[in-house]
C-alpha positions as CSV (number, residue, x, y, z in Angstrom):
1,X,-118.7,96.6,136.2
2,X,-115.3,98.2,136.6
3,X,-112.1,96.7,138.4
4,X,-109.8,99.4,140.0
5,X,-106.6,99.2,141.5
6,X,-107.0,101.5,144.7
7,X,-103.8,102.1,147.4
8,X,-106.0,101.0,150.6
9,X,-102.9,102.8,152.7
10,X,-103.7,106.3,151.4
11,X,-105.9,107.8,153.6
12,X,-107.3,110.4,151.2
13,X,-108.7,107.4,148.9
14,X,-110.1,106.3,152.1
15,X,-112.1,109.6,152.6
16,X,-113.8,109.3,149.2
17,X,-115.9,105.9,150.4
18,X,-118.5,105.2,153.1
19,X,-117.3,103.5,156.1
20,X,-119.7,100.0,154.3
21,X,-117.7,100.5,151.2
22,X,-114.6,100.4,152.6
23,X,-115.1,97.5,155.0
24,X,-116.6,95.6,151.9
25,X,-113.6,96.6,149.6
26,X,-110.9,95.7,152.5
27,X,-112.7,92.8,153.7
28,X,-110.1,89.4,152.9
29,X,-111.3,87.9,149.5
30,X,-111.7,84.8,148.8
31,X,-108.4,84.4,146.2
32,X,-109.5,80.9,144.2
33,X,-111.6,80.8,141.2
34,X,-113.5,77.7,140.2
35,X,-113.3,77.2,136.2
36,X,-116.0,74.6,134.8
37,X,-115.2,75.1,131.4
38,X,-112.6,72.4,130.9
39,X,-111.4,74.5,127.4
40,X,-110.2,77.5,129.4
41,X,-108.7,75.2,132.2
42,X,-106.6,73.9,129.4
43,X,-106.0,76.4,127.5
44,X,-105.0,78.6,130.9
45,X,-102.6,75.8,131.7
46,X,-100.9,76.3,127.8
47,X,-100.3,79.5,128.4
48,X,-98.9,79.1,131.9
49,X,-96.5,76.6,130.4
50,X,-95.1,78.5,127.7
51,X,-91.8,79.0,128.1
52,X,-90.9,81.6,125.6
53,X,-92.1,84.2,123.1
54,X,-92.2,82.3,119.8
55,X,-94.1,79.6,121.9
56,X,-96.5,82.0,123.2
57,X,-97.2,83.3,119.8
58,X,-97.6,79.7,118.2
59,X,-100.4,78.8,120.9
60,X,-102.2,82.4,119.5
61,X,-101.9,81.2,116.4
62,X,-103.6,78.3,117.5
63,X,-106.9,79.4,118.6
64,X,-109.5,77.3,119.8
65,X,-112.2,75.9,116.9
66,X,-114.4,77.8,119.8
67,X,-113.4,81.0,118.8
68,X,-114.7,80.4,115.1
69,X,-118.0,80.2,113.9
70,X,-119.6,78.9,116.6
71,X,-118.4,81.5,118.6
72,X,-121.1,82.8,121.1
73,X,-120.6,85.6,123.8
74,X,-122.5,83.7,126.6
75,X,-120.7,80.5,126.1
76,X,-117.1,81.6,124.6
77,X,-116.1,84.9,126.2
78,X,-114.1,83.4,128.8
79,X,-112.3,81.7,126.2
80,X,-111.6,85.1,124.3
81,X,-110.6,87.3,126.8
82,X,-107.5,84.7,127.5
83,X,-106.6,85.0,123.9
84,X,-107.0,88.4,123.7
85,X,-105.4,89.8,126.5
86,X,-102.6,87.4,125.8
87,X,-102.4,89.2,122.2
88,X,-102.2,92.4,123.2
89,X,-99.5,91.8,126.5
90,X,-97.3,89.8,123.4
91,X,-98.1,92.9,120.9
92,X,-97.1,95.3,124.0
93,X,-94.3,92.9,125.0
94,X,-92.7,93.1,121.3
95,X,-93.2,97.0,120.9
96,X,-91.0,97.5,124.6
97,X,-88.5,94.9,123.0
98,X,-88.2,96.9,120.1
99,X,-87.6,99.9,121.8
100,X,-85.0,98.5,124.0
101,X,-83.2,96.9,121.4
102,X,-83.4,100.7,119.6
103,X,-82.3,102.3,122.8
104,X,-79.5,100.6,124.0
């Protein structure tokens, strides 16, 4: 599967769908998400606390024993996808930084 980001006020994106798909993919969504895994609850909830850079970097450093050798796609890859998309928005967030701080 693939997520896009469409612009559902452009008509011409509108012409490329049926008229199902486009009362499927403009039908209200349900915006909650039930998480059973109590690891990436918690581990969600770190990262929403964080209240700066170096602390966002120290909770990367600390990854979860889950993400070791026990690590299985099926059960962990919730769990990876938080730290790795946090890794690479910190890795993007340094590189603008730099740039800024080069720039101006």
């Amino acid at each position: 599967m693939h997520s896009f980001i469409i612009d559902v006020d452009d008509v011409a994106v509108k012409e490329i769908f049926t008229p199902a798909d486009w009362a499927f993919i403009t039908k209200e969504q349900e915006l909650s998400v039930n998480l059973k895994d109590q690891d990436v609850v918690d581990t969600l909830e770190r990262f929403k606390q964080a209240d700066s850079p170096g602390t966002i970097m120290t909770l990367l450093q600390e990854r979860h024993s889950r993400l070791g050798k026990e690590f299985t796609m099926e059960q962990d890859f919730d769990l990876k996808w938080i730290f790795d998309s946090v890794s690479k928005w910190y890795v993007m967030f340094f590189i603008c930084h730099l740039i800024l701080v080069f720039i101006f």
